[in-house]
TORGUDO-827168 format. One line per field, with one value per residue (C-alpha): residue in three letters; chain; x, y, z. Coordinates in nm, 2 decimals, padded with zeros to 4 digits. Each point is the difference from the previous one (the first is absolute). Layout:
<nodes>
aa	(ALA, ...) .
ch	(A, ...) .
xx	(X, ...) .
yy	(Y, ...) .
zz	(Z, ...) .
</nodes>
This chain:
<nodes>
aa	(UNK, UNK, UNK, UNK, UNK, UNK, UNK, UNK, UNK, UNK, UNK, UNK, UNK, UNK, UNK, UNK, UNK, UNK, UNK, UNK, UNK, UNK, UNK, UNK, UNK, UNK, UNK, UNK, UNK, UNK, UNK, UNK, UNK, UNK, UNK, UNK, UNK, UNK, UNK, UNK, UNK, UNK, UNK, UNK, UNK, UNK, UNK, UNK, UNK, UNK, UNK, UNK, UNK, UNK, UNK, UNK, UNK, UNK, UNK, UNK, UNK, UNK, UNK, UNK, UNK, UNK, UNK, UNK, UNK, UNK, UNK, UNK, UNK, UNK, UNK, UNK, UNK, UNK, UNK, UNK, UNK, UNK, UNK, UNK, UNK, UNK) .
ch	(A, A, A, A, A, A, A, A, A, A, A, A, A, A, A, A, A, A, A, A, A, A, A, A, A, A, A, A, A, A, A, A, A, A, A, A, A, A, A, A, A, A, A, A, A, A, A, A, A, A, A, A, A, A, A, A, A, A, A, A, A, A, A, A, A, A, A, A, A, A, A, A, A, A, A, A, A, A, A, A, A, A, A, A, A, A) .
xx	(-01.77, -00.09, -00.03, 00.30, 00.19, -00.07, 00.10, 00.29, 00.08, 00.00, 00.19, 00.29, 00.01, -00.03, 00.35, 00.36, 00.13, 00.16, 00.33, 00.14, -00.29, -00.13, -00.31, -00.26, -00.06, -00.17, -00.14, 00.24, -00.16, 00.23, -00.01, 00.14, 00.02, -00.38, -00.13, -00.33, 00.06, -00.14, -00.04, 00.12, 00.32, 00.12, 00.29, 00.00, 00.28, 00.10, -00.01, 00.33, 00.05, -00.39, 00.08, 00.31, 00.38, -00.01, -00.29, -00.13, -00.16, 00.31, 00.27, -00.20, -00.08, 00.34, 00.20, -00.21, -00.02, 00.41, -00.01, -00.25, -00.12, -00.27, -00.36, -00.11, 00.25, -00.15, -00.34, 00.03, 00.14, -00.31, -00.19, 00.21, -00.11, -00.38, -00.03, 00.19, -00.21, -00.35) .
yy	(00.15, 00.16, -00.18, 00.26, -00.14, -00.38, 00.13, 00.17, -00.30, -00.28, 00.21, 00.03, -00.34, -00.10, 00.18, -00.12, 00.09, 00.34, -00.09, -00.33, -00.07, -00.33, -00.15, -00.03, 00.31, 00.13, 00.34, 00.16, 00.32, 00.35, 00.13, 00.22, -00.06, 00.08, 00.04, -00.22, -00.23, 00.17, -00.24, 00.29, -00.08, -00.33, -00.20, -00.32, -00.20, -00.40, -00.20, 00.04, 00.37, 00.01, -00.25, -00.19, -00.02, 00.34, 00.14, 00.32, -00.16, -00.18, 00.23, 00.29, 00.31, 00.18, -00.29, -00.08, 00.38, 00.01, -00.33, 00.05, 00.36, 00.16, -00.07, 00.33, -00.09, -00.33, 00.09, 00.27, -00.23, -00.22, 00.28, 00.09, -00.37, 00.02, 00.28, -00.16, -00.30, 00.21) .
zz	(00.34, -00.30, -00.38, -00.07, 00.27, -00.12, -00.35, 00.16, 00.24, -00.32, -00.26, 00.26, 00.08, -00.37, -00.06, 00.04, 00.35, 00.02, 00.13, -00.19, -00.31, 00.15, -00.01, 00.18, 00.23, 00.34, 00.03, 00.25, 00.15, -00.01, 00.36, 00.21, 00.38, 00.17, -00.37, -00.08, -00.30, -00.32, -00.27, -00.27, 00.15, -00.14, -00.15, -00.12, 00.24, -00.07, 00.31, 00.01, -00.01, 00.22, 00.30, -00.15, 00.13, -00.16, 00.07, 00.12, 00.30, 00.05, -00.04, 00.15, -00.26, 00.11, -00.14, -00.28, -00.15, 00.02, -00.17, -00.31, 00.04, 00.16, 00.04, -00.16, -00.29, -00.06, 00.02, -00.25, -00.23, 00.07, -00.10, -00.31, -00.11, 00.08, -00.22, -00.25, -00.02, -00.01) .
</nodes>
């Protein structure tokens, strides 16, 4: 892991989650099926949202993109907000 990553990694789990606001966050890593996790590719996810009842890893990424929007759409807005805070 590079020190970009580790920046990368603990300003995304410094923000709100993506989906509902709450705090505190896990990194969740944007994949597609077969793809190797990229740490570029993150969005900040409350246990809830993450692992929770309505998770991601609970609900299954079909489920959860229907229900709050896609991955690509939430990590974009992740992105939006990094830039904004620089």
């Amino acid at each position: 892991m590079t020190v970009a990553d580790k920046r990368r990694l603990n300003a995304v789990a410094s923000l709100p989650c993506a989906v509902c606001g709450a705090t505190p966050c896990n990194v969740h890593h944007v994949r597609r099926y077969g793809e190797t996790r990229k740490h570029s590719k993150t969005i900040p996810l409350c246990y809830r949202h993450h692992q929770g009842a309505d998770g991601i890893h609970t609900l299954g990424k079909k489920a959860f993109c229907r229900e709050y929007g896609s991955e690509e759409e939430l990590l974009q807005r992740t992105n939006e907000l990094l830039r904004e805070a620089m």
